[in-house]
C-alpha positions as CSV (number, residue, x, y, z in Angstrom):
1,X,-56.4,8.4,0.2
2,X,-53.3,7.6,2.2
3,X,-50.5,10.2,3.1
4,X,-47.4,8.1,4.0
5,X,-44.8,9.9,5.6
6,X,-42.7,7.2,5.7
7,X,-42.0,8.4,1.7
8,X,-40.8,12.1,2.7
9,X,-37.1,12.5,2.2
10,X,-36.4,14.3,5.2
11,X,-32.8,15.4,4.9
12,X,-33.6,17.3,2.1
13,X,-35.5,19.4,3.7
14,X,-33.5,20.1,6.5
15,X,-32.1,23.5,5.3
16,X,-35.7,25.1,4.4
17,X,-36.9,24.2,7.5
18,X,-34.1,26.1,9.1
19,X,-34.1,29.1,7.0
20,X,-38.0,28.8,7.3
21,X,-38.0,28.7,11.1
22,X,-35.1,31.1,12.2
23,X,-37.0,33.8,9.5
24,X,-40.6,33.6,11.3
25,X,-38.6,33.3,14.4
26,X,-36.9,37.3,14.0
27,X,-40.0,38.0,12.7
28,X,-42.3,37.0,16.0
29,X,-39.6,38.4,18.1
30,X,-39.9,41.6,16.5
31,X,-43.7,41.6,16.7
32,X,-43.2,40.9,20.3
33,X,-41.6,43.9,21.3
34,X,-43.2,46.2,18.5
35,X,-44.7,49.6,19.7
36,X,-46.9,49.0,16.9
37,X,-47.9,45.6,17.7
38,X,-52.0,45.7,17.6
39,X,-52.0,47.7,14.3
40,X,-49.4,45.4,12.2
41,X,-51.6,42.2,13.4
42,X,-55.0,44.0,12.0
43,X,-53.0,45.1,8.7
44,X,-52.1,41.3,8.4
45,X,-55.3,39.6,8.9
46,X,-56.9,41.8,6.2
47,X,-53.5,40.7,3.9
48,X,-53.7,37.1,4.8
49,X,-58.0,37.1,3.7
50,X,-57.2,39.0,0.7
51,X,-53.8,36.9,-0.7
52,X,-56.0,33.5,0.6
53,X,-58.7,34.6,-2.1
54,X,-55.7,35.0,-4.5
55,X,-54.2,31.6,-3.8
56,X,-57.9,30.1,-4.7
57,X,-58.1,32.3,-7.9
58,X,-60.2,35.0,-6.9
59,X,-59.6,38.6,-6.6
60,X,-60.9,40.9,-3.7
61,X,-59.5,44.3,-3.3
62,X,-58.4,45.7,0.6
63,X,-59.9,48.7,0.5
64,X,-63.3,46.5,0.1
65,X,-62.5,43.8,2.2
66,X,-61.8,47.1,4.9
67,X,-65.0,48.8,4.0
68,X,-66.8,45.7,4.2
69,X,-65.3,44.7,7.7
70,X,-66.6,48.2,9.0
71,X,-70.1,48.0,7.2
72,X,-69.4,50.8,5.1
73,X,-69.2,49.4,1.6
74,X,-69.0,51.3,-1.3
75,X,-70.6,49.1,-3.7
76,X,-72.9,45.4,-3.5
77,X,-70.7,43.1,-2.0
78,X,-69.6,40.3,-3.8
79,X,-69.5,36.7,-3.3
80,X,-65.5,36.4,-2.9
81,X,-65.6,39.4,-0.8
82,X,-68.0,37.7,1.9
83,X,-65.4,34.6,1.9
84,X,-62.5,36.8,2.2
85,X,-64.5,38.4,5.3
86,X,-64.9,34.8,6.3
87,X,-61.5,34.2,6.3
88,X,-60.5,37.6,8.4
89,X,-63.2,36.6,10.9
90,X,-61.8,33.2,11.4
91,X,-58.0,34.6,11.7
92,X,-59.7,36.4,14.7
93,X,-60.9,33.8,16.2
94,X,-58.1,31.5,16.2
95,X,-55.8,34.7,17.7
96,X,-58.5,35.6,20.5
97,X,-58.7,32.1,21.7
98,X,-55.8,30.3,23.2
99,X,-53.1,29.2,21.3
100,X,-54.4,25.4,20.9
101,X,-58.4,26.3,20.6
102,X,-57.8,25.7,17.2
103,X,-56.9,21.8,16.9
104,X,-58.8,21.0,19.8
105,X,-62.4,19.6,19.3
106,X,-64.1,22.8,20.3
107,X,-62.3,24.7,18.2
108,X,-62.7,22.5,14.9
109,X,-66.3,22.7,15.4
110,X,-66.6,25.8,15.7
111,X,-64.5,27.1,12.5
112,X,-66.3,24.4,10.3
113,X,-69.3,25.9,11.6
114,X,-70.6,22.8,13.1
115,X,-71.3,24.5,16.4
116,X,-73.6,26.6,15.3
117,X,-75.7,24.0,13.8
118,X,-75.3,21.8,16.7
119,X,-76.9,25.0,18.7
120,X,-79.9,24.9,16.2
121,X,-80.6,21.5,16.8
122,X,-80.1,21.2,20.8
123,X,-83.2,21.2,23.6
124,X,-83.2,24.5,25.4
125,X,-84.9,24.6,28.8
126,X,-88.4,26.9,28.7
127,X,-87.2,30.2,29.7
128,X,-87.9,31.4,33.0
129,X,-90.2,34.1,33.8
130,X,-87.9,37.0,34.4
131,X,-86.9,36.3,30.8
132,X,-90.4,36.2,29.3
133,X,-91.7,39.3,30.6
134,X,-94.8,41.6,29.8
135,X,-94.3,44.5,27.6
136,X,-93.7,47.5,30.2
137,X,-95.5,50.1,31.3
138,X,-93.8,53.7,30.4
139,X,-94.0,57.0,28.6
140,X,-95.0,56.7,24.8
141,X,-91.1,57.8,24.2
142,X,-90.5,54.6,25.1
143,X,-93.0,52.5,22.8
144,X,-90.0,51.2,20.3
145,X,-87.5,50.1,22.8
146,X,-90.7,47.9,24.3
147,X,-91.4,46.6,21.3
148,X,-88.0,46.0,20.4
149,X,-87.6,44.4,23.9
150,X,-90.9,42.1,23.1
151,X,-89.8,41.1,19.6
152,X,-86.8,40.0,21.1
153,X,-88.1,37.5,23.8
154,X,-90.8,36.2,21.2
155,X,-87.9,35.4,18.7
156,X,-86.9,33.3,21.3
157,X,-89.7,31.6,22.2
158,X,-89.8,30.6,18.1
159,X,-86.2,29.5,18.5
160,X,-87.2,27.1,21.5
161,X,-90.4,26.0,19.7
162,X,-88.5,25.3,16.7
163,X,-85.9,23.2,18.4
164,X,-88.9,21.3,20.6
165,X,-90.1,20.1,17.2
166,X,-87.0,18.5,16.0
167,X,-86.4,16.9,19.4
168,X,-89.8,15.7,19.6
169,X,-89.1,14.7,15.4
170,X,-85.6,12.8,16.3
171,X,-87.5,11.0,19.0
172,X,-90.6,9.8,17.0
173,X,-88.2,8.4,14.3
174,X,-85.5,6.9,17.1
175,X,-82.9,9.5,16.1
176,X,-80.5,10.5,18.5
177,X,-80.8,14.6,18.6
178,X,-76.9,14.9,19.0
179,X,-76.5,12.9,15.8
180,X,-79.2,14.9,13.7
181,X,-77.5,15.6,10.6
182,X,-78.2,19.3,9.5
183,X,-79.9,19.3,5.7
184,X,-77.5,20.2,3.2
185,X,-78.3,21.0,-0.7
186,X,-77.3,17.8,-3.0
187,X,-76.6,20.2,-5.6
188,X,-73.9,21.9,-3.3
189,X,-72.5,19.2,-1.0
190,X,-71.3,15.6,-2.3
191,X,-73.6,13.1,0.1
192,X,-70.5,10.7,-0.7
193,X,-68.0,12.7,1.3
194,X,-67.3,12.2,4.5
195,X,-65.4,14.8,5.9
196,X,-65.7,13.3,9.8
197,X,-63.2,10.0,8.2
198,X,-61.2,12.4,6.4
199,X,-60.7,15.3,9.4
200,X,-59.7,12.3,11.4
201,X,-57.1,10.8,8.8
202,X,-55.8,13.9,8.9
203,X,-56.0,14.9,12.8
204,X,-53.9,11.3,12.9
205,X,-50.7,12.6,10.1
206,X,-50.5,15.5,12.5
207,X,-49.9,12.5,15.5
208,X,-47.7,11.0,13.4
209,X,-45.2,14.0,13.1
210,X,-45.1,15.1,16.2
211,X,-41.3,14.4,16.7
212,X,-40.7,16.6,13.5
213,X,-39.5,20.2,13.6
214,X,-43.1,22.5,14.2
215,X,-42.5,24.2,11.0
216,X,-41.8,21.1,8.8
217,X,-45.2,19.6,10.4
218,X,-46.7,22.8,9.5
219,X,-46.2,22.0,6.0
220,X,-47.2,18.3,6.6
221,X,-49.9,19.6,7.9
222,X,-51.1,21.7,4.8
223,X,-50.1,19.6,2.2
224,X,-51.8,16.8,3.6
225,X,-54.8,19.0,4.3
226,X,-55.1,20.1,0.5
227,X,-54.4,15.9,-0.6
228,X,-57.0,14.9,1.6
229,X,-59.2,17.6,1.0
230,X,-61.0,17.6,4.0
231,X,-63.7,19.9,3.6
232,X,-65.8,20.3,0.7
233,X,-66.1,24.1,0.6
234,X,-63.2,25.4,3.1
235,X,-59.9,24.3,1.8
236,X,-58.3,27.6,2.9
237,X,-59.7,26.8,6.5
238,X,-56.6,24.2,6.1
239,X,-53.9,27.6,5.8
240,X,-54.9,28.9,8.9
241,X,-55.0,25.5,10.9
242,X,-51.5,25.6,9.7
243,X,-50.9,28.6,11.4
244,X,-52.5,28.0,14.2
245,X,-50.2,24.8,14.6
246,X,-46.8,27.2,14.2
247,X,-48.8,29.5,17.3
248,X,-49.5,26.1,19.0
249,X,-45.9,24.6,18.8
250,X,-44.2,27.9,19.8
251,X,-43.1,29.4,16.8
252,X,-44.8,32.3,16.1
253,X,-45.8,32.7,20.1
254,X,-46.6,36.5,19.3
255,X,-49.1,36.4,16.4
256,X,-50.6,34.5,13.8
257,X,-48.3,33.9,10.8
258,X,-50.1,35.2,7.3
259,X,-48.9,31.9,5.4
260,X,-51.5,33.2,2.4
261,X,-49.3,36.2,1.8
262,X,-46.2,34.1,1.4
263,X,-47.7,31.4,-0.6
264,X,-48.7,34.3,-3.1
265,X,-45.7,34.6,-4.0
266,X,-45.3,30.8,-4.9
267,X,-46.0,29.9,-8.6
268,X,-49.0,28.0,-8.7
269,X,-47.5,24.9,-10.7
270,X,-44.9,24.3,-7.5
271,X,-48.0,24.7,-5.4
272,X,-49.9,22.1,-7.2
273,X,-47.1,19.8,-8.5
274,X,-47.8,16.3,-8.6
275,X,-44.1,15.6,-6.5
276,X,-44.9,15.7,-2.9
277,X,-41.5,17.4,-2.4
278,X,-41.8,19.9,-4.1
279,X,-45.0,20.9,-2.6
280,X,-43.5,20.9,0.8
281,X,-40.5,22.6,-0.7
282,X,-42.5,25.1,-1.7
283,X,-44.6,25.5,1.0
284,X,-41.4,26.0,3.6
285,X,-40.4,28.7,0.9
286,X,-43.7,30.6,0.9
287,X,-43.4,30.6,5.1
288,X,-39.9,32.1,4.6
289,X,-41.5,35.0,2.4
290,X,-44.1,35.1,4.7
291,X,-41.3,36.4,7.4
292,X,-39.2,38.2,5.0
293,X,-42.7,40.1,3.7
294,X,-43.4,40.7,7.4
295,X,-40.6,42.3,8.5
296,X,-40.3,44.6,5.5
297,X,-43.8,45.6,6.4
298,X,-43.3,46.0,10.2
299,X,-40.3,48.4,8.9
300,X,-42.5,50.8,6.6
301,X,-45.2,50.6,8.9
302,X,-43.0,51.9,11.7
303,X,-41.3,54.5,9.8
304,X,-44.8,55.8,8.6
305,X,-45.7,56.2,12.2
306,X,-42.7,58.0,13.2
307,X,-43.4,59.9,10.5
308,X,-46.8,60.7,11.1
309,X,-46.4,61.5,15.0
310,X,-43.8,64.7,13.8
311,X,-47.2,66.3,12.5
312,X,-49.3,65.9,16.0
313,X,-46.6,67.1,17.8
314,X,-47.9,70.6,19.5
315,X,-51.3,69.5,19.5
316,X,-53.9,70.1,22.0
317,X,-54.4,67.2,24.5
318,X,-58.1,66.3,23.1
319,X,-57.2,66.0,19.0
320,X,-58.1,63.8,17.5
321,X,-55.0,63.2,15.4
322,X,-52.9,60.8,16.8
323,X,-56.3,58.5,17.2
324,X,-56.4,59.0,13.3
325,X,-52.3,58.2,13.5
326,X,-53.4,54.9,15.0
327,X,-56.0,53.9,13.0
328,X,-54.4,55.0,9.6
329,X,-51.4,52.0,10.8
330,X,-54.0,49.7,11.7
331,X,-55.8,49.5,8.3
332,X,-55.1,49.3,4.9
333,X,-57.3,52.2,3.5
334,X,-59.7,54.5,5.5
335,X,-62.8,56.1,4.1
336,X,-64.0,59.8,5.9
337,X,-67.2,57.5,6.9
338,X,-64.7,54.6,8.5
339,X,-62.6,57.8,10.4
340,X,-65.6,59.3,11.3
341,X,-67.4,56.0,12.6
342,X,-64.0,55.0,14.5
343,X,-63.1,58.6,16.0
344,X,-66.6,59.6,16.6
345,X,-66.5,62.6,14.4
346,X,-68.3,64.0,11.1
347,X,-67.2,63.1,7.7
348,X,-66.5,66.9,6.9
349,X,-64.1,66.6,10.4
350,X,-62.6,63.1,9.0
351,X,-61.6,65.3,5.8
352,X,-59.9,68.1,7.8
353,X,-57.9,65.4,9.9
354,X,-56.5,63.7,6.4
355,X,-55.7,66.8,5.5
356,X,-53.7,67.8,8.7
357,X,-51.9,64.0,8.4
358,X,-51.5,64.8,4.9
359,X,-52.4,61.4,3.9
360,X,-52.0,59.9,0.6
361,X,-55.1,59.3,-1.3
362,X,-55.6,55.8,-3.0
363,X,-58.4,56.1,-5.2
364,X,-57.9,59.1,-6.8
365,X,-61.8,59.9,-7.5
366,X,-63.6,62.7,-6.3
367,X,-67.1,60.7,-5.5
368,X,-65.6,57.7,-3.4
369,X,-62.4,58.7,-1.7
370,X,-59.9,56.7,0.7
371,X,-56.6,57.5,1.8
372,X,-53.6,55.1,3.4
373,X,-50.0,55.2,4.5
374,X,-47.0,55.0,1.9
């Protein structure tokens, strides 16, 4: 499948891209200089994970997707919920690493997943003796941390045993190691597509509009990604690509724009419209929303705060309060577990401090109760 750009009526999409770019512009300003910065970035990953599972047709409630992140579900988690955690741990990745980790080769690899399997798969030298060492000598108090220590180094001498074999495999059968193909389920994966030809096809449309505006290649970028559809099983990995290329070309220097949350707000039949314009008409919209929604947000959330910080004023220099202030801004929901796992208190403590904040309650129920910011 080609994607001609020759075809794209560019001055008709002049004007979005302007209103597109000067709205995530005020918005990444604002997050620049925002004295609460770290805790609107956290509240936007979990948005962006949750509205991507929307955009694909699945629904995944915050408070879960919170829970979950912290390891304190409240229920089995689900299938969509462990893709919407894939897609929060994936938004932390690209904003830990460097603005172009992303679209470089290292990057790609390692948010397909490839780099992981390419670590399977790759000879390790033996270890040397100070890592393979006896179990040690010591008081019986410390039998379980030897044992743990001992079950440790023998899972790795199974991991280097396990690669040995497939080195010693690829050799018998003249197969270079660095091209072993990991095994993947017929049933699952199409052996027919090659998503190599198709990641480069699409690495070379991003070439090819590099002399357009950043947030009109942007939406290249991502309608091309979902045409081509690179990846069998990750098409939202092509969202966040897209906003790791607005972080790359300087837009949005100051965070990682949540295009999901904007493109929520897009009806699905403009999103999926046969016209190419309109796709990247719509797409320039939903990044406008995206930095409309944002800076509404950004306002609440700092009015909340303000709010809040009148009722730890007078406090004694060790509460816990304005830690609670902090984390109640930073997430969605909290749980008296989550407080009292992130302030290092006891949930009968964690209900005191809501009560002090006086926190809204969310859920409503007596049995599993979480409470968040209006």
């Amino acid at each position: 499948m080609s994607y001609d750009l020759k075809r794209i009526d560019l001055p008709a999409l002049f004007g979005p891209v302007c209103r597109a770019t000067d709205a995530l512009a005020r918005l990444d300003e604002c997050i620049a200089r925002s004295t609460i910065r770290e805790g609107f970035l956290e509240r936007q990953d979990f948005a962006d994970a949750v509205s991507s599972m929307w955009v694909d047709g699945e629904l995944v409630h915050v408070e879960d997707l919170v829970l979950h992140d912290a390891r304190r579900d409240a229920r089995t988690p689900t299938h969509e919920l462990t893709i919407a955690h894939s897609v929060l741990r994936s938004r932390r990745q690209i904003g830990s690493h460097p603005a172009d980790w992303a679209l470089s080769n290292a990057g790609l690899a390692r948010l397909r997943g490839e780099a992981r399997e390419a670590d399977a798969h790759s000879p390790l030298q033996p270890p040397s003796p100070t890592q393979v060492s006896s179990i040690p000598e010591g008081s019986p108090e410390d039998d379980d941390l030897a044992l743990e220590d001992a079950g440790d180094e023998f899972a790795e001498i199974d991991a280097l045993l396990s690669r040995s074999s497939a080195l010693i495999d690829d050799t018998l059968n003249n197969r270079p190691a660095a091209k072993r193909a990991p095994d993947r389920d017929p049933l699952i994966y199409d052996a027919d597509w090659d998503e190599d030809a198709r990641l480069d096809e699409w690495m070379q449309i991003l070439r090819a509009a590099d002399a357009l505006p950043p947030v009109l290649k942007a939406a290249i970028a991502l309608d091309a990604w979902n045409q081509l559809q690179v990846l069998q099983h990750r098409a939202e990995l092509g969202r966040q690509l897209a906003a790791a290329l607005l972080r790359q070309e300087g837009v949005a220097r100051a965070h990682l724009p949540p295009l999901n949350v904007g493109l929520k707000a897009i009806k699905i039949d403009r999103r999926r419209s046969p016209s190419r314009m309109t796709r990247l008409l719509a797409i320039l919209e939903s990044i406008e929303e995206t930095a409309a929604t944002g800076l509404k947000e950004h306002d609440r959330l700092l009015a909340a705060r303000a709010q809040l910080e009148r009722r730890t004023a007078n406090r004694r220099g060790h509460s816990r309060l304005p830690q609670l202030v902090d984390l109640v801004i930073a997430r969605p929901v909290v749980s008296a577990s989550l407080i009292a796992q992130e302030l290092d208190i006891t949930p009968q403590g964690a209900l005191v401090l809501t009560k002090e904040l006086n926190l809204r309650e969310m859920t409503g129920r007596g049995r599993y109760r979480a409470w968040g910011v209006l």
